[in-house]
N, C-alpha and C positions, 0 to 999 in steps of 0.2 A: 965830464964833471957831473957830480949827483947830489942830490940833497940827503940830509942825514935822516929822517924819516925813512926815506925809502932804503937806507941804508940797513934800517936796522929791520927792515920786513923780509928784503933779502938775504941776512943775517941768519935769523929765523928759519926763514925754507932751509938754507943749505947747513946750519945746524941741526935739523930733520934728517936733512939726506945724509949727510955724512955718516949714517947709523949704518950696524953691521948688513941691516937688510939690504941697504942700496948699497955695499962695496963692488959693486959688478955694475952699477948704473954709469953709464960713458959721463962725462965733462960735459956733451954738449947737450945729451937730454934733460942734464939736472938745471942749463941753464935753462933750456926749453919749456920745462916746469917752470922755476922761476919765474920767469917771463911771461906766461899765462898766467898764472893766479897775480901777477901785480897787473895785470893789464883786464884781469876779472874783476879787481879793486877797485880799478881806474875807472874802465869808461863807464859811460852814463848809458841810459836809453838800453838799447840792443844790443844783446852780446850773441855775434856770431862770428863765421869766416870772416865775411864782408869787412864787420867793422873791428876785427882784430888785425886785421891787413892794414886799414886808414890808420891805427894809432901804432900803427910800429912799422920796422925797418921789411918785415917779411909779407911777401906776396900771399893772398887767400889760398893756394894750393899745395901751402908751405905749411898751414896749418891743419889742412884736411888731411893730407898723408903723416904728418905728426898723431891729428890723434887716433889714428886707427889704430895705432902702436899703443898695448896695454900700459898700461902702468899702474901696480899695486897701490890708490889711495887710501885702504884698509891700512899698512903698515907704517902709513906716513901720518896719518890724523892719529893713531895710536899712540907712536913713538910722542906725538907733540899733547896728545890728553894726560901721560904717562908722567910727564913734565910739569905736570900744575896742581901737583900733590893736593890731589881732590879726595879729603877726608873721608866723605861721605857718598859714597857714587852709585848710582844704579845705571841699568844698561835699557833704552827703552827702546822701542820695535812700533813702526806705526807708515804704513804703507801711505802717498799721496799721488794724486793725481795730476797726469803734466797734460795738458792741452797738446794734441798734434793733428794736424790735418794731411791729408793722402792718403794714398792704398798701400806704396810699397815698404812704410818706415816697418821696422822689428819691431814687433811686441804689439801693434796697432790693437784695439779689442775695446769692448764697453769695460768703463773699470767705473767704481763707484769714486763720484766726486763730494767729499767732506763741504762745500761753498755752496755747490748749485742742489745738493740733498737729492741727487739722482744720477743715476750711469749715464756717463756722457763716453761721447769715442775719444777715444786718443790713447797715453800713454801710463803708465803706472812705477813708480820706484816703490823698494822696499829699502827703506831708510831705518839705518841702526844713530844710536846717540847714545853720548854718555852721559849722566845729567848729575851735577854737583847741586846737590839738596842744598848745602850748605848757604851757598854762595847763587843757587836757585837760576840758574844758566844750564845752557847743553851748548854739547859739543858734537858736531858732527862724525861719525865713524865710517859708512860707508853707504853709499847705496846700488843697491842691485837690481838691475831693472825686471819686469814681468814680464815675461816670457808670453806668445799666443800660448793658451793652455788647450791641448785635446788629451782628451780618457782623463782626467785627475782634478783636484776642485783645487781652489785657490787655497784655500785653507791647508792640503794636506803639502803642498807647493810653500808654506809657509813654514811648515813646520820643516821639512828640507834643507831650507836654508838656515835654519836656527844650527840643524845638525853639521850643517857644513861648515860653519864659523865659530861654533860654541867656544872651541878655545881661544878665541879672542876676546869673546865675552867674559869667559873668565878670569883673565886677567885683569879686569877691570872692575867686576862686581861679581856675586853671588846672586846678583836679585836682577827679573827681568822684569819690565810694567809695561803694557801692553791695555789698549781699551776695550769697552765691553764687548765689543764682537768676537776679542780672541776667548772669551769665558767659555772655551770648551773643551770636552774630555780630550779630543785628539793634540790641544795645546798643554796641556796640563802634562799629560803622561809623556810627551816630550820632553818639557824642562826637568821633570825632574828625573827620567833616565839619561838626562846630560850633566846632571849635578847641580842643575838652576831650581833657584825658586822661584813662583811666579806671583806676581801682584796686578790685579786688576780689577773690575767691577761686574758684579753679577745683575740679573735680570732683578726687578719688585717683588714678580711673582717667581722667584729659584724656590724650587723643590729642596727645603733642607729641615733636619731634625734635631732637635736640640739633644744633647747627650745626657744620659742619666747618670746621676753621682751619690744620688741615696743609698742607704741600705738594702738588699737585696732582703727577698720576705722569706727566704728559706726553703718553698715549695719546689716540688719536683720541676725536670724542665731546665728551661734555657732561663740565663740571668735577663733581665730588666735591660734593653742597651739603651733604648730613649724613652726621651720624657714629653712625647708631643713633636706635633709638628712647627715650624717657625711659620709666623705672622707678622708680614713688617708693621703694619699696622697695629698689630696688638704686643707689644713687646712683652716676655715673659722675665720681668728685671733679675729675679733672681738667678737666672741664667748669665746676665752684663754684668761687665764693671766701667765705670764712668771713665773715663782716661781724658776728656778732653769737654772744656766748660766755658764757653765764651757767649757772649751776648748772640753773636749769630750764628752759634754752633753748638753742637753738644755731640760727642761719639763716645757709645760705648760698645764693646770688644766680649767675645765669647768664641767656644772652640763650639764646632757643630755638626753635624753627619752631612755632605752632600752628597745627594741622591745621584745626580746628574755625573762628577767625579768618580763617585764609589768611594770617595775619602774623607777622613775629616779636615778642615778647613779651619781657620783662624778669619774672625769675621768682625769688618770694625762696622758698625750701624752711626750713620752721621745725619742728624735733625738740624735740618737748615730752618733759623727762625730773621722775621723779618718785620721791623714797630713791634716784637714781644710777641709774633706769632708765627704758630709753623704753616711752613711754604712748603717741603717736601722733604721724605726721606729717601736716602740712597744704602744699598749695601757693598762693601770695596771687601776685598779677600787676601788671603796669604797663603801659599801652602807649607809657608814656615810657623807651625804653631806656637813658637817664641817670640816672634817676632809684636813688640807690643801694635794694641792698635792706634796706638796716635800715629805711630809710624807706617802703619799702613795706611791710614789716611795720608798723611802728608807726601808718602811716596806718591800716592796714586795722583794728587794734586802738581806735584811737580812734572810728570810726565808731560805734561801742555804745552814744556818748555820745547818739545823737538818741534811742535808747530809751530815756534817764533822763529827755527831755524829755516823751514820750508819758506815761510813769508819774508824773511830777511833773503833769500836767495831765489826765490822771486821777483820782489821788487826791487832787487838791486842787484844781482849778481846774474842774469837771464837765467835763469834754471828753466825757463820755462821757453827759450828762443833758442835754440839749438837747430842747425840748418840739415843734418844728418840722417842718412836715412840707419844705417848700418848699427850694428850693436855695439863693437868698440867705442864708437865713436860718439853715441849717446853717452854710452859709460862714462867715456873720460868726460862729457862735458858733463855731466849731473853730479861729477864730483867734487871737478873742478869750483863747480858754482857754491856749491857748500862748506868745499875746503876754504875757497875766500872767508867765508862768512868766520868760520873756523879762526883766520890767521888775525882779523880783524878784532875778533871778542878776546885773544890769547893777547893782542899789544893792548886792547882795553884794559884788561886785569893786569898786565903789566907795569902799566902806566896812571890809571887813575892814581887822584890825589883823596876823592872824597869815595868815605866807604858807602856812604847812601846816592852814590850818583849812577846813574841809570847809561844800559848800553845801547847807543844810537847806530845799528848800521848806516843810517841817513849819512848823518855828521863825518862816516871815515868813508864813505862813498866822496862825501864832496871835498873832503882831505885830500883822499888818493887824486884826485880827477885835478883838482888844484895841483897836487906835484908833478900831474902829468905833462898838463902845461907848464908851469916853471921850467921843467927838468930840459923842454922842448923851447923855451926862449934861454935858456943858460947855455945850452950848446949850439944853439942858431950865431947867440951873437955874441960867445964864447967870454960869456960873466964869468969871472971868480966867485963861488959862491960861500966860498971862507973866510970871506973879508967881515970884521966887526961889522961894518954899517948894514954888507948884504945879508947875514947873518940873520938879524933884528927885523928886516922885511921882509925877507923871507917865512920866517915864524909868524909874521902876520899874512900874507899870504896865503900860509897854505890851509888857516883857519878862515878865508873870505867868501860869505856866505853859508855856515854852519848852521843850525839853528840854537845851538849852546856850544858857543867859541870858547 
């Protein structure tokens, strides 16, 4: 006997699977799937061998030789982003840092941590996401973990991977956003011999030249191509158009020579003011020169979103407790933890009732963990759990202890 929550998370995965990609996937790996991501849902604290063995029927070395065994979660969070006719979507790119300790794990190396603002040891994913502007959420799409690097730089190791997944990217969006560290020529002339654009933000001091549009004077020689160099500081307005006017904001957008690219560039400039006064400016880019700038502002602000995914599979989903030394076997769990996060935010938008109500991984962590228990006193002491009355407690139940029941 099972409760209908879980019923319809189960639902979920194996309407995933059932896709043309997994027609070759056996019965018993797609329950094995299953069966991990709700028990990623479930438990609380640490998620490893250990304590995936304590909440289920299978022994710890049932799940070591499980995950050595690949499995494509690129084609699984696809098929299931693919499904939530995300109007407006971009594809973001933003590597994070996993804490590991030991000599013999894969991939071990100083990698740069975003929290402690220095290269610490351990582990590194490059984590793709798809992010609904709209509706201002991400979705997980895959992550691949960082390789020890010799002879080749991280950077050129990035762009690699772009080329080797591009087309999944595009089926998703046109547009990839990425932050200031990827602002350089070897990322640029990637995306766009893959047919991507790219969106991100440039340095204060970026070498760029405003283009000339006057009249040319007729003398011998080469035409007039700029009109000055750009000065964030000193903006040249007759070059802007205003696109965006708020009390604590103002951007305005211009096309501009980058030196650095060797191209021109679509450029939104945004003045952050704060009590009526400016705090600082930034410059955010496009190398689609259609593309207006409010929109390139606002893409660039929604990218932050794959960081809520990192920290929601983090703190609840162990992305970061993985007992593994081996590289399948980080894989399948760094995705595992993210695809939870994934199947949790897809029954949130399912299910909410309020369009202003905010996504709590907290609240369907202590949901799951609640049905884990029920589901394990229903079959202990063999409740009906379809009866009206059980029915009714149940529903309160599995909201006990929420922080917005």
């Amino acid at each position: 006997m099972s409760i209908n929550k879980h019923q319809n998370a189960i639902s979920l995965i194996y309407s995933t699977l059932e896709s043309d990609k997994f027609l070759t996937l056996k019965e018993s790996r797609k329950q094995f799937i299953a069966n991990v991501l709700l028990l990623f849902l479930s438990i609380k604290g640490r998620i490893n061998f250990l304590q995936l063995s304590r909440f289920s029927k299978n022994c710890e070395q049932f799940y070591r030789i499980n995950f050595e065994n690949k499995f494509n979660f690129q084609d699984f969070n696809l098929k299931l982003i693919l499904e939530q006719s995300i109007k407006e979507c971009l594809v973001a790119f933003d590597p994070s840092y996993i804490s590991k300790s030991g000599k013999m794990t894969y991939g071990l190396n100083m990698y740069w941590s975003g929290c402690a603002k220095r290269a610490k040891w351990g582990l590194e994913i490059c984590g793709f996401a798809a992010i609904d502007v709209l509706r201002n959420t991400a979705f997980h799409l895959n992550a691949i973990q960082t390789p020890h690097l010799e002879g080749t730089t991280l950077l050129v190791y990035y762009c690699q991977i772009v080329k080797e997944h591009y087309l999944y990217f595009k089926e998703l969006s046109k547009y990839m956003v990425a932050d200031a560290y990827f602002s350089k020529k070897e990322v640029v002339d990637t995306m766009l011999s893959l047919g991507l654009h790219f969106i991100s933000r440039l340095r204060s001091d970026s070498n760029l030249k405003y283009k000339f549009t006057g009249e040319q004077n007729g003398k011998k020689g080469a035409n007039k191509k700029y009109d000055g160099k750009f000065n964030l500081k000193s903006l040249k307005m007759n070059h802007f158009t205003e696109v965006v006017s708020k009390d604590n904001v103002k951007v305005y957008s211009a096309i501009v020579y980058s030196v650095a690219f060797k191209r021109d560039i679509k450029i939104a400039v945004a003045v952050f003011y704060k009590d009526g006064k400016e705090i600082i400016r930034k410059i955010y880019f496009s190398t689609h020169l259609d593309l207006s700038g409010d929109k390139i502002f606002s893409y660039y602000c929604s990218r932050f979103q794959i960081e809520f995914l990192y920290r929601d599979a983090k703190q609840h989903c162990g992305l970061n407790n993985c007992q593994a030394r081996s590289e399948n076997k980080l894989n399948f769990h760094f995705n595992a933890a993210l695809t939870a996060v994934n199947l949790a935010k897809v029954d949130w938008l399912n299910t909410k009732n309020e369009e202003n109500s905010q996504f709590s991984m907290s609240d369907y962590k202590t949901m799951y963990n609640n049905e884990l228990l029920l589901k394990t006193f229903i079959e202990r002491f063999g409740i009906n759990p379809n009866t009206k009355k059980n029915k009714n407690i149940i529903a309160q139940l599995r909201n006990w202890g929420k922080i917005a029941a």
